[in-house]
N, CA, C and O atoms as CSV, one atom per row, in Angstrom:
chain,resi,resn,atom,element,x,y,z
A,1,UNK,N,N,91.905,98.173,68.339
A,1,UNK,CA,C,92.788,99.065,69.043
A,1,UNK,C,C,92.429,100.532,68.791
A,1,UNK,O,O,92.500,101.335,69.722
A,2,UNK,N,N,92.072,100.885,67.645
A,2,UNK,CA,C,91.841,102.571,67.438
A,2,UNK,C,C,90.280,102.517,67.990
A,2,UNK,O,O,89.757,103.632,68.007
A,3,UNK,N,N,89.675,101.735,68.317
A,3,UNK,CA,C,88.156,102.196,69.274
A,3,UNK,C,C,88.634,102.407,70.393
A,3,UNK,O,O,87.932,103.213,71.004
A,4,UNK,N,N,89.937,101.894,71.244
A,4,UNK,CA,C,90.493,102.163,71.885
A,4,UNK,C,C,90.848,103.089,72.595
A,4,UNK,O,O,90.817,103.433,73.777
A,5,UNK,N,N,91.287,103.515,71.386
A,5,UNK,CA,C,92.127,104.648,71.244
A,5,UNK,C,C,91.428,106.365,71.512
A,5,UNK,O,O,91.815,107.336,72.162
A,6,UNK,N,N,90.186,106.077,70.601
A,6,UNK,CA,C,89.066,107.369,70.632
A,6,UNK,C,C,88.751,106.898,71.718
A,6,UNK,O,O,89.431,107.494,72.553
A,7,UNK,N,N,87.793,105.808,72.446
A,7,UNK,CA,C,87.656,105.392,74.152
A,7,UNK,C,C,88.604,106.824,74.586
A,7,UNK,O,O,88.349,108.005,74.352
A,8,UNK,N,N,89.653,106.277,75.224
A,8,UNK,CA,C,90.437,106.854,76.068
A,8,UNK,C,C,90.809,108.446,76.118
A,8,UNK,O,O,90.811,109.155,77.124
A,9,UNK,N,N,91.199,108.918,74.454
A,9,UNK,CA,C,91.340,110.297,74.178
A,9,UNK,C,C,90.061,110.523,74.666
A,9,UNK,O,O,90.003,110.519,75.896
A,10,UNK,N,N,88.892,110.741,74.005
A,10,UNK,CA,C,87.651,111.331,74.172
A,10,UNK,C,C,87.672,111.475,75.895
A,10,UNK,O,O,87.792,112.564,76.457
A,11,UNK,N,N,87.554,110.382,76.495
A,11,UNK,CA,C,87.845,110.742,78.175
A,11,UNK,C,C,88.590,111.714,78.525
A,11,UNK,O,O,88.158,112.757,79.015
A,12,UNK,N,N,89.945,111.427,78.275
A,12,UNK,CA,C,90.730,112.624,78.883
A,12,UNK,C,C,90.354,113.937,78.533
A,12,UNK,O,O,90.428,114.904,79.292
A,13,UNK,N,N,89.778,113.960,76.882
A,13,UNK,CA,C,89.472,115.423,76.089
A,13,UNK,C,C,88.740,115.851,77.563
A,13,UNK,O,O,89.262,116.572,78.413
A,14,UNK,N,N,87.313,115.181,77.652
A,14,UNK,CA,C,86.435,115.496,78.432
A,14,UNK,C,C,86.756,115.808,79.417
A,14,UNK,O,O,86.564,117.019,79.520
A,15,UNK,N,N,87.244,115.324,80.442
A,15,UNK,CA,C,87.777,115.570,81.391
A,15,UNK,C,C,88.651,117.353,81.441
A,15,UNK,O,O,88.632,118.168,82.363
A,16,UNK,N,N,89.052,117.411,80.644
A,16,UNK,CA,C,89.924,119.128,80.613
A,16,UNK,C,C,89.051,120.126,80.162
A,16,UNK,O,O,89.026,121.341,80.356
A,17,UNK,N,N,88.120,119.127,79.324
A,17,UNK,CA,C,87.140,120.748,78.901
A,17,UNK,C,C,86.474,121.376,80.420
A,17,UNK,O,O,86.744,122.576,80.412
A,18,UNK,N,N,85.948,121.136,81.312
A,18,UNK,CA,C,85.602,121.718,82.706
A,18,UNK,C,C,86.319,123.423,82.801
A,18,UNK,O,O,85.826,124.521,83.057
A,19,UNK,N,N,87.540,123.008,82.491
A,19,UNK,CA,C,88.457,124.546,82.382
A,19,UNK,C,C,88.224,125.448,81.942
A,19,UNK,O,O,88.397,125.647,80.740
A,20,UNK,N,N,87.497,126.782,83.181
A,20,UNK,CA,C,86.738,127.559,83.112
A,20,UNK,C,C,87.171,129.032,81.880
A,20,UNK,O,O,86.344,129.941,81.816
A,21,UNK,N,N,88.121,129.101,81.231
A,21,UNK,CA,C,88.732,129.925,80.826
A,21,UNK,C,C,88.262,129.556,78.937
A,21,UNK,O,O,88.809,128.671,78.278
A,22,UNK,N,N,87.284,130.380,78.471
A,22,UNK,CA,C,86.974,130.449,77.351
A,22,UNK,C,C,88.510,130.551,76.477
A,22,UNK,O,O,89.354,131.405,76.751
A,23,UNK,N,N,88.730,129.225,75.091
A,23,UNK,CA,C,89.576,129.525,74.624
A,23,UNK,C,C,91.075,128.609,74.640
A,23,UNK,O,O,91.948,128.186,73.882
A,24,UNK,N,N,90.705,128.643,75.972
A,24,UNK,CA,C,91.794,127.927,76.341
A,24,UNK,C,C,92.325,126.290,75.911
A,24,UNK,O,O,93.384,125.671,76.018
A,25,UNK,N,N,90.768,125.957,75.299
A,25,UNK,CA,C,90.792,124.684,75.667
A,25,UNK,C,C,91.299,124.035,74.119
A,25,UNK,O,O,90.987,122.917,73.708
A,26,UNK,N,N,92.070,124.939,73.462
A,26,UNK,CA,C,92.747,124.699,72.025
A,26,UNK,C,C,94.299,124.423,72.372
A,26,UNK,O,O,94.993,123.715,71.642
A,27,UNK,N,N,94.893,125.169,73.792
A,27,UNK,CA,C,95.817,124.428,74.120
A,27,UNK,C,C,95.974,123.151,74.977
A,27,UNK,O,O,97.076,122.697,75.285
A,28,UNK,N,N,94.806,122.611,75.334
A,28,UNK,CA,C,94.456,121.688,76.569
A,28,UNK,C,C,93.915,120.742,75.705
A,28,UNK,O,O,94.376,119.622,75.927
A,29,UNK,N,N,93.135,120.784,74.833
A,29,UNK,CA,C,92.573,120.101,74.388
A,29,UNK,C,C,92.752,119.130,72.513
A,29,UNK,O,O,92.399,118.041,72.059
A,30,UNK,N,N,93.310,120.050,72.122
A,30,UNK,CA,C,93.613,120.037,70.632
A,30,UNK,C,C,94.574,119.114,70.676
A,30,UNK,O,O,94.591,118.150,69.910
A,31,UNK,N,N,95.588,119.367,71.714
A,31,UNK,CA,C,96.777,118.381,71.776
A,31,UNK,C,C,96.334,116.752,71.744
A,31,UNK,O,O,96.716,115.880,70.964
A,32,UNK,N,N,95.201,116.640,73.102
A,32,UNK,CA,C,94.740,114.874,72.690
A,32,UNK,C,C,94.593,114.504,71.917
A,32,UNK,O,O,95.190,113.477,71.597
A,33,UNK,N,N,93.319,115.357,70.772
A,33,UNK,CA,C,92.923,114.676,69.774
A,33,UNK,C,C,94.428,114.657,68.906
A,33,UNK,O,O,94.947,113.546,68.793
A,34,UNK,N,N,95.050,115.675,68.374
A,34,UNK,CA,C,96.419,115.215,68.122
A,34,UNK,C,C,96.947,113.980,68.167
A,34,UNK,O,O,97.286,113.335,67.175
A,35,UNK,N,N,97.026,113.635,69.267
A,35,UNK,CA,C,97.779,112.578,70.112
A,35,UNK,C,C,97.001,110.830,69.525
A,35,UNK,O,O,97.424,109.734,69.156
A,36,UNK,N,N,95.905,111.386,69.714
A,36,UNK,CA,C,94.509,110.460,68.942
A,36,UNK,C,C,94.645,110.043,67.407
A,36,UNK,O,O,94.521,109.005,66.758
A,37,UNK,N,N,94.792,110.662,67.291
A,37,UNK,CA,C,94.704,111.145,65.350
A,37,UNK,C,C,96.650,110.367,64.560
A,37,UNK,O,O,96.913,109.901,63.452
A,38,UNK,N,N,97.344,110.542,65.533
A,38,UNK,CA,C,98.797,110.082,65.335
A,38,UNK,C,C,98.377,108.615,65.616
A,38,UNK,O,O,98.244,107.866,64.648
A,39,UNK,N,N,98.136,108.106,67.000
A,39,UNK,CA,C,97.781,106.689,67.763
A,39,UNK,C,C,96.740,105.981,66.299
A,39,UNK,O,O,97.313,105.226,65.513
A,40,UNK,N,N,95.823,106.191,66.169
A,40,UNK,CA,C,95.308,105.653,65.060
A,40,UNK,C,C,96.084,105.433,64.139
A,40,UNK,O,O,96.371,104.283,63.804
A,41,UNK,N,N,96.569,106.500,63.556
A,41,UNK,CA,C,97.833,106.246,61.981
A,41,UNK,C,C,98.803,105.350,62.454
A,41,UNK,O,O,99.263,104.612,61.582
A,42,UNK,N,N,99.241,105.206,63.587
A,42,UNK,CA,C,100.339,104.398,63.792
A,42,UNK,C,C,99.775,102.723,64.169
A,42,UNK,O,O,100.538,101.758,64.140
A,43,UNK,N,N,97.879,102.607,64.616
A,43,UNK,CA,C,97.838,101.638,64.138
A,43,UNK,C,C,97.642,101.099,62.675
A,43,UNK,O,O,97.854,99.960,62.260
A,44,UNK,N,N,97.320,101.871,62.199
A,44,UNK,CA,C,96.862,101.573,60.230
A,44,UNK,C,C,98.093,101.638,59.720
A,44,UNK,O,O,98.116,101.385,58.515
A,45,UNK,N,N,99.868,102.066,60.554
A,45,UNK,CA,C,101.037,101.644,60.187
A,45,UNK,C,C,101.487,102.620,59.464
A,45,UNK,O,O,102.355,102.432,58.611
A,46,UNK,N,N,100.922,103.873,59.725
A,46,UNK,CA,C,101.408,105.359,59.232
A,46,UNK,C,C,102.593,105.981,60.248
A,46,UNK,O,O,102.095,106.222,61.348
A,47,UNK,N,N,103.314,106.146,60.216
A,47,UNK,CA,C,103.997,107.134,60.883
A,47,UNK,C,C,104.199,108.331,60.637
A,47,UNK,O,O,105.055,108.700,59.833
A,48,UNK,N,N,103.139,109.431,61.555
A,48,UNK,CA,C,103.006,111.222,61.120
A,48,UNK,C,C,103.835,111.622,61.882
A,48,UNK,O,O,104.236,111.175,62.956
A,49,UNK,N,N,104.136,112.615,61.223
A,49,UNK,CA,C,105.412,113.649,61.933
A,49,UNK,C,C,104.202,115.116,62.314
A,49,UNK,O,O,103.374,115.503,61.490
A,50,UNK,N,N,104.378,115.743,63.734
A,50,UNK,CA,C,103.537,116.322,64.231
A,50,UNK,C,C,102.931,117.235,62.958
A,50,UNK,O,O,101.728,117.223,62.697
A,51,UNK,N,N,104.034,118.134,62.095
A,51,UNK,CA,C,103.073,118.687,60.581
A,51,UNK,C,C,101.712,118.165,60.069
A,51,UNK,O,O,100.582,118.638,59.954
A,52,UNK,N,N,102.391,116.832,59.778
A,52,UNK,CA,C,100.860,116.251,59.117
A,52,UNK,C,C,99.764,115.783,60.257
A,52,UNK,O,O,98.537,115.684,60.270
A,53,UNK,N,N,100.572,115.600,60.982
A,53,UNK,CA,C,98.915,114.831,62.273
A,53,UNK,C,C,98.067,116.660,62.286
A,53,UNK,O,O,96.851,116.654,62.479
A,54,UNK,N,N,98.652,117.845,62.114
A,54,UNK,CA,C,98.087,118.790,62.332
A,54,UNK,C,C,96.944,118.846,61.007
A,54,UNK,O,O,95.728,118.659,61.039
A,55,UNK,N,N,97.829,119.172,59.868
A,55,UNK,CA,C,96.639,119.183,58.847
A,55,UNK,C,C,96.080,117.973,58.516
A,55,UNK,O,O,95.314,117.960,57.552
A,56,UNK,N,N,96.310,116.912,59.132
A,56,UNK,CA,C,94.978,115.996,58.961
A,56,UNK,C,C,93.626,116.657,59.969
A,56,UNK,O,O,92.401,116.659,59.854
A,57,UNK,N,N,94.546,117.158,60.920
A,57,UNK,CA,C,93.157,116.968,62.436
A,57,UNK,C,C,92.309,117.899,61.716
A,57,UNK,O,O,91.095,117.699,61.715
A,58,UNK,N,N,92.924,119.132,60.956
A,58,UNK,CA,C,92.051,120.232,60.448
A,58,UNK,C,C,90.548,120.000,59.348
A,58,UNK,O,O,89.423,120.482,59.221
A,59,UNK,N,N,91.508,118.832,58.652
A,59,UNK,CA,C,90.482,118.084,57.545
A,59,UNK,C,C,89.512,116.998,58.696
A,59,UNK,O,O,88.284,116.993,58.611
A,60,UNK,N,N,90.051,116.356,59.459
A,60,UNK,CA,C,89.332,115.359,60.062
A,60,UNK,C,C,88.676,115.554,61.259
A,60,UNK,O,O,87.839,114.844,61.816
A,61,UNK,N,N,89.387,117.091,61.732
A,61,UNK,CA,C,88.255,117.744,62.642
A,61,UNK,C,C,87.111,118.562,62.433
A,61,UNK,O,O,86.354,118.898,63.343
A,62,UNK,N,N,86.944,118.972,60.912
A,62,UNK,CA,C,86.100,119.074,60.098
A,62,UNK,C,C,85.205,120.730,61.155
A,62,UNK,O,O,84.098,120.905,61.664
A,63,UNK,N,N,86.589,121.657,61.005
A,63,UNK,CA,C,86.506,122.830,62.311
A,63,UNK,C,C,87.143,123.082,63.244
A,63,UNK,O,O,86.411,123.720,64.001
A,64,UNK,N,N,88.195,122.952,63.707
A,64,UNK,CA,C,88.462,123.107,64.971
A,64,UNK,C,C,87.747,124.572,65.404
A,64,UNK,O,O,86.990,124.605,66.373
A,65,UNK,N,N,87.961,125.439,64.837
A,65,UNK,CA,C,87.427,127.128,65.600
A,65,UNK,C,C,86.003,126.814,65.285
A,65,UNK,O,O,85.327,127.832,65.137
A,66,UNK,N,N,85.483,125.903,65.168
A,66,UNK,CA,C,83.659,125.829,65.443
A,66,UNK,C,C,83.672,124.825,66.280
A,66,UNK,O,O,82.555,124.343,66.469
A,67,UNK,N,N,84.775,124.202,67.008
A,67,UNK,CA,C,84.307,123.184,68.420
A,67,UNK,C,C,85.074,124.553,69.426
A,67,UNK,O,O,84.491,124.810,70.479
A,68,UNK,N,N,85.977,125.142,69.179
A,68,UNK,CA,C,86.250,126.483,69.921
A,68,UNK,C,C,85.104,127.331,70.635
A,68,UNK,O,O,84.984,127.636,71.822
A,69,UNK,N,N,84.100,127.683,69.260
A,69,UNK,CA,C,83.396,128.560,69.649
A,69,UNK,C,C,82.408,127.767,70.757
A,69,UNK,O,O,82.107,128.047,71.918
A,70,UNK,N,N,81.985,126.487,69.746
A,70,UNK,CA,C,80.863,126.190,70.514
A,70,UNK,C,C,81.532,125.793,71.927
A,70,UNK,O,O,80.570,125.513,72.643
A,71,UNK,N,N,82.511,125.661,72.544
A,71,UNK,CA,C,82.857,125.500,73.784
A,71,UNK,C,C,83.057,126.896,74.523
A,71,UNK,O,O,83.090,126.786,75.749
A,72,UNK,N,N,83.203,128.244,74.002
A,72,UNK,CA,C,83.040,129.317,74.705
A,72,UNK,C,C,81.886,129.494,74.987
A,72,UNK,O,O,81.544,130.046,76.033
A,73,UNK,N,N,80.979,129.005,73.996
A,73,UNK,CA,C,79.720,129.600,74.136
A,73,UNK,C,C,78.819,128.702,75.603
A,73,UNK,O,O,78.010,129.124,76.430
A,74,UNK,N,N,79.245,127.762,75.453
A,74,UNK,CA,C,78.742,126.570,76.790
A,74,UNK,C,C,79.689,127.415,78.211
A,74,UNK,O,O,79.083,127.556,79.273
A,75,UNK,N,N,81.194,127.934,78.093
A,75,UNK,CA,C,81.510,128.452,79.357
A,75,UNK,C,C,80.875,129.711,79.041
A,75,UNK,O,O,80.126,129.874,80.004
A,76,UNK,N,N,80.717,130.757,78.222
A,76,UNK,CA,C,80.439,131.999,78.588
A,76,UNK,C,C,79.033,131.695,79.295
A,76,UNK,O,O,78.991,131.758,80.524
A,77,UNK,N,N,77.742,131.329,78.481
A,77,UNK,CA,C,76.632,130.807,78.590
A,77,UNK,C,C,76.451,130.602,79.839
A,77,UNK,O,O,75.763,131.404,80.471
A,78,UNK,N,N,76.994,129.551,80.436
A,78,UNK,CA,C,76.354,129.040,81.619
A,78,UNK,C,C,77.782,129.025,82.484
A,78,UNK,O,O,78.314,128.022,82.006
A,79,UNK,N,N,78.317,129.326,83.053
A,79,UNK,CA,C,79.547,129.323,83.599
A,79,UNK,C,C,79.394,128.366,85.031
A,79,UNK,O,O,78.635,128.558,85.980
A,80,UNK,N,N,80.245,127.436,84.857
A,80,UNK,CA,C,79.987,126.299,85.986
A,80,UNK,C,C,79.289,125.212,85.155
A,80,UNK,O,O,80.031,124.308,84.769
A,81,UNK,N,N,78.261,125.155,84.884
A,81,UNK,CA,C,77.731,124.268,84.444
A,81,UNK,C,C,78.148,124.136,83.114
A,81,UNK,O,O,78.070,123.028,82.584
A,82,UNK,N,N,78.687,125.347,82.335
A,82,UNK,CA,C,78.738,124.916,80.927
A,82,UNK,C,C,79.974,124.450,80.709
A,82,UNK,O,O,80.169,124.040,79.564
A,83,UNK,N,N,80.848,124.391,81.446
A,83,UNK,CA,C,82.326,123.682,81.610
A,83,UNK,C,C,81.404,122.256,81.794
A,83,UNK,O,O,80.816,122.219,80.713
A,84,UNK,N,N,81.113,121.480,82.298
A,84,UNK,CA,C,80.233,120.299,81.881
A,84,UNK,C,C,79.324,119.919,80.959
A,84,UNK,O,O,79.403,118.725,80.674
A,85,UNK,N,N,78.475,120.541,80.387
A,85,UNK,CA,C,77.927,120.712,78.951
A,85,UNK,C,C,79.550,120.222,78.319
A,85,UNK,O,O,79.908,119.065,78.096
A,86,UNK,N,N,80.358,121.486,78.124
A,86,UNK,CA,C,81.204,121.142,76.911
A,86,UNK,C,C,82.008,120.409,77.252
A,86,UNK,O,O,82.876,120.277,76.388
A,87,UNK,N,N,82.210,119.688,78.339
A,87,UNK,CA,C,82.878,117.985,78.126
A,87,UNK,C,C,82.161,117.215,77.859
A,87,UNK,O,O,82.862,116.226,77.647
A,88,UNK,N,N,80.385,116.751,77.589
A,88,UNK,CA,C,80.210,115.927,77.064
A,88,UNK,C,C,79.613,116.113,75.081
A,88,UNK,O,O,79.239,115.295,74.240
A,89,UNK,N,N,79.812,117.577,75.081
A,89,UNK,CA,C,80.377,117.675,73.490
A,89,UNK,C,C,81.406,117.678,73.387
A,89,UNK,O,O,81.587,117.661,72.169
A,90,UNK,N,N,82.822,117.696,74.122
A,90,UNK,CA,C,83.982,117.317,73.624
A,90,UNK,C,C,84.125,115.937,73.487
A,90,UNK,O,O,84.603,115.508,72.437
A,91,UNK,N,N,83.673,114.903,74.683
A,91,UNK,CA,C,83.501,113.707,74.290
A,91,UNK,C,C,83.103,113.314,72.850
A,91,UNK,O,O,83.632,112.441,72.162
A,92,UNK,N,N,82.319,113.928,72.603
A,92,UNK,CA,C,81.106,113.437,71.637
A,92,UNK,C,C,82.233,113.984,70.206
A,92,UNK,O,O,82.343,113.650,69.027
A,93,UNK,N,N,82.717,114.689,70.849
A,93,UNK,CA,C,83.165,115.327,69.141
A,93,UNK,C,C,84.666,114.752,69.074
A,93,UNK,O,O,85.052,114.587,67.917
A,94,UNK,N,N,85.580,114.417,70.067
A,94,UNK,CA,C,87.025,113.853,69.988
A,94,UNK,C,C,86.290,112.378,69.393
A,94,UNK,O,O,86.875,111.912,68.415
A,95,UNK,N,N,85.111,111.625,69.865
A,95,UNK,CA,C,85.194,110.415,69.459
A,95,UNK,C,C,84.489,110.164,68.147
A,95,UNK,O,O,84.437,108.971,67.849
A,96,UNK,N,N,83.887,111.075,67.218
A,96,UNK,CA,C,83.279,111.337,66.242
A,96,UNK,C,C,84.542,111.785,65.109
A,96,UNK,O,O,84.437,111.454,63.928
A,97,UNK,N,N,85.816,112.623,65.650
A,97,UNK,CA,C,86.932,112.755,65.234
A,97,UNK,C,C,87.988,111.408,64.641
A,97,UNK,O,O,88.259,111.070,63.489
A,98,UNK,N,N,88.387,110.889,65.871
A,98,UNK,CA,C,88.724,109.278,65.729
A,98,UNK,C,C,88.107,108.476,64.932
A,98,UNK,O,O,88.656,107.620,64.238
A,99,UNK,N,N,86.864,108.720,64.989
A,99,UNK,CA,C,86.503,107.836,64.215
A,99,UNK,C,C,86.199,108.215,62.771
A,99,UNK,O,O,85.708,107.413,61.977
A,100,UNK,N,N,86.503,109.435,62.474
A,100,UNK,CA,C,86.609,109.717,60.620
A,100,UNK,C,C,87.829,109.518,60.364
A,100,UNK,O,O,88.230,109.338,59.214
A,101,UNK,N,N,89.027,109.525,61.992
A,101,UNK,CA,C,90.296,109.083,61.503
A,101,UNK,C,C,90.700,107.774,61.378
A,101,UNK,O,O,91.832,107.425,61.043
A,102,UNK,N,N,90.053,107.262,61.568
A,102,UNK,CA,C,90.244,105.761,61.201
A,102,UNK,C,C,89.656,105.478,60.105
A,102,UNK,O,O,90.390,104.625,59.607
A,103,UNK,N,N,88.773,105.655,59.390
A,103,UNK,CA,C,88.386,105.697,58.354
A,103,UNK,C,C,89.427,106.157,57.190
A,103,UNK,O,O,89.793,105.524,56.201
A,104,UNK,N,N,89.722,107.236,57.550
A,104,UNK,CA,C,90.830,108.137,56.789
A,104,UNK,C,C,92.132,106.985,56.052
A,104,UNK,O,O,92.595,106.723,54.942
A,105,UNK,N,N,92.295,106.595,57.379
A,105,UNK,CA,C,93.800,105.783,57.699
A,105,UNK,C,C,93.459,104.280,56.916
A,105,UNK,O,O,94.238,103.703,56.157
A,106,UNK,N,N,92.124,103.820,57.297
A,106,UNK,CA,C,91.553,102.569,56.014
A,106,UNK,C,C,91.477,102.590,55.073
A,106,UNK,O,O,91.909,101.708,54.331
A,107,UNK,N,N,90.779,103.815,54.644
A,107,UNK,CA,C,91.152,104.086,52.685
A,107,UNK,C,C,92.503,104.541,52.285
A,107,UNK,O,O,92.775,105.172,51.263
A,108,UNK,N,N,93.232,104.189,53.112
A,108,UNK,CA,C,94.847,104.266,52.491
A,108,UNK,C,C,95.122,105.956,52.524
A,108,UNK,O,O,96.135,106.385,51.971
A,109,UNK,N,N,94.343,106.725,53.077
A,109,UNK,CA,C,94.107,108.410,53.411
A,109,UNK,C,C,93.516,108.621,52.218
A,109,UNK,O,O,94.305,109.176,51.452
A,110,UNK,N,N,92.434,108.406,51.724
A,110,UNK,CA,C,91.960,108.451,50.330
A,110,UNK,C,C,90.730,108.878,50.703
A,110,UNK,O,O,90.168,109.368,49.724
A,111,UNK,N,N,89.940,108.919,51.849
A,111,UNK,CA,C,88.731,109.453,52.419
A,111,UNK,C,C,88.003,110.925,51.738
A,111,UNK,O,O,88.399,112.090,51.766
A,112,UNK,N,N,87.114,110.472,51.299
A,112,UNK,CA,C,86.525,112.317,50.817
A,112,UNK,C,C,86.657,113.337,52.128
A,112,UNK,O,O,86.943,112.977,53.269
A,113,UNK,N,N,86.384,114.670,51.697
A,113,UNK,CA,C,85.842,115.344,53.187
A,113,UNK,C,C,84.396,115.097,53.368
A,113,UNK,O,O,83.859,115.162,54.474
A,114,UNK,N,N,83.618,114.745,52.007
A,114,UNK,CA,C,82.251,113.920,52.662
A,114,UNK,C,C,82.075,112.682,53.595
A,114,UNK,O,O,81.312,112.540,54.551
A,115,UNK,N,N,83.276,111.554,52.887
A,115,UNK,CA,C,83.067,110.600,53.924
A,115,UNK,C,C,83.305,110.769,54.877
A,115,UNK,O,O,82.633,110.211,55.744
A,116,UNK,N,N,84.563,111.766,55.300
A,116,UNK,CA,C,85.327,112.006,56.849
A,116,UNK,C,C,84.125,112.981,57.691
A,116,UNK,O,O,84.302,113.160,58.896
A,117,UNK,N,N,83.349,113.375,57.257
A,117,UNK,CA,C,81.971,114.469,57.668
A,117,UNK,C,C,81.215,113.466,58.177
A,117,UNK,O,O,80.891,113.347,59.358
A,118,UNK,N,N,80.771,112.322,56.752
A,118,UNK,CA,C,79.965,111.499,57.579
A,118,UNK,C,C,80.431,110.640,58.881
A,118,UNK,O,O,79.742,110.433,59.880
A,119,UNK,N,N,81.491,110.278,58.691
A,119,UNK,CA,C,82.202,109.343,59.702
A,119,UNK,C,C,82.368,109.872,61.106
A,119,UNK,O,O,82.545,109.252,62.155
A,120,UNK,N,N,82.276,111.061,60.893
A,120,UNK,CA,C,82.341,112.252,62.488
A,120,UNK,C,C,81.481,112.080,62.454
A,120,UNK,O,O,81.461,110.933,62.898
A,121,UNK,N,N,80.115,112.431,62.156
A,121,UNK,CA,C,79.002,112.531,62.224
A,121,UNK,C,C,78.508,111.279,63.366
A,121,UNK,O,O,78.175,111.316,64.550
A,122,UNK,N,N,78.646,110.216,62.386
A,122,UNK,CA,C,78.636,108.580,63.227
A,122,UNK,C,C,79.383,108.588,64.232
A,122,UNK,O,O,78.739,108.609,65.281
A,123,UNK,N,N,80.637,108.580,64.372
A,123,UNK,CA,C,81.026,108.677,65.805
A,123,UNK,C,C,80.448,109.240,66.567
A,123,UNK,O,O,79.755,108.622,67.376
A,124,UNK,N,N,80.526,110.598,66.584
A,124,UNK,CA,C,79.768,111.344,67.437
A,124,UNK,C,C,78.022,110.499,67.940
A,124,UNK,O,O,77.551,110.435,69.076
A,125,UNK,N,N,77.579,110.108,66.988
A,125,UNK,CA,C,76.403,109.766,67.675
A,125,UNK,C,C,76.657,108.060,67.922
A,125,UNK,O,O,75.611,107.549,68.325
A,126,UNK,N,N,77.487,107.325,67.817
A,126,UNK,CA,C,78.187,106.262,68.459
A,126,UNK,C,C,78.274,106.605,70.095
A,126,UNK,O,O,77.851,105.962,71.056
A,127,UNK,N,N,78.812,107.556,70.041
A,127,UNK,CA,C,79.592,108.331,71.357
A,127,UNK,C,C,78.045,108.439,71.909
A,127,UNK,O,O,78.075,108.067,73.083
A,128,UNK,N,N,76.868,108.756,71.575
A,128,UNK,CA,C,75.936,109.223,72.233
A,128,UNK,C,C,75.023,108.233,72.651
A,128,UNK,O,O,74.340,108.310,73.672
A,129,UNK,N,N,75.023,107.428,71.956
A,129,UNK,CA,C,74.179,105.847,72.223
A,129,UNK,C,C,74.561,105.169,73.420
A,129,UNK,O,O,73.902,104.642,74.316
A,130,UNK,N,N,76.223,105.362,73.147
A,130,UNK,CA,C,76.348,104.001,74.291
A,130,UNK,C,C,78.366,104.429,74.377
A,130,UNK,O,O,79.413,104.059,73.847
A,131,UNK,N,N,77.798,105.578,75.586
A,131,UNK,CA,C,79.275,106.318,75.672
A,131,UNK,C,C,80.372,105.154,76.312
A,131,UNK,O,O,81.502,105.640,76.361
A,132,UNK,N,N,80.341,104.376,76.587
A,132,UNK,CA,C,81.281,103.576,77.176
A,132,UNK,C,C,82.177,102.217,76.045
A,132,UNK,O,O,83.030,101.474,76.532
């Protein structure tokens, strides 16, 4: 169910990053993985109250203002096209996310920030092998 889960978020992420407005995409976008990051804990039988789903995403997004930048830099950069660039690094990075959060949520939240680094890491290139 939580492969699921990153499946579907990562889509929608993708799908909103297109939105030509550098910046923006921390209110458009931050919210899924949110949404992602709760859906997982509540399958591993956690129940987060929006506080903590936040400072987990921070530890388990391992950056949010460096998937920020690098998504201004794809709309400033190339405008039109880089709104597509950075949906398939938002893909790549919501499902690289999910999946250090599930990890997280398996070691009982006991995860290093090394393992949760590596575990993004793997998702993300999960996400790149065989996006479906």
């Amino acid at each position: 169910m939580a492969r699921e889960a990153r499946q579907i978020s990562a889509i929608a992420a993708a799908a909103i990053a297109p939105m030509p407005i550098p910046f923006a995409d921390i209110w458009t976008i931050t919210p899924v993985q949110m949404l992602m990051v709760r859906a997982i804990g509540n399958i591993y039988g956690y129940k987060l109250d929006a506080k903590t789903v936040k400072e987990m995403l921070a530890v388990v997004g391992g950056g949010m203002l460096g998937q920020q930048i690098c998504l201004a830099l794809f709309k400033i950069g190339l405008p039109g096209a880089g709104g597509f660039g950075g949906a398939a690094f938002v893909f790549f990075w919501t499902h690289g996310i999910g999946n250090a959060a599930e990890l997280y949520f398996q070691s009982g939240m006991t995860a290093t920030n090394e393992d949760l680094a590596a575990a993004r890491k793997e998702g993300m290139n999960q996400a790149k092998m065989n996006p479906h």
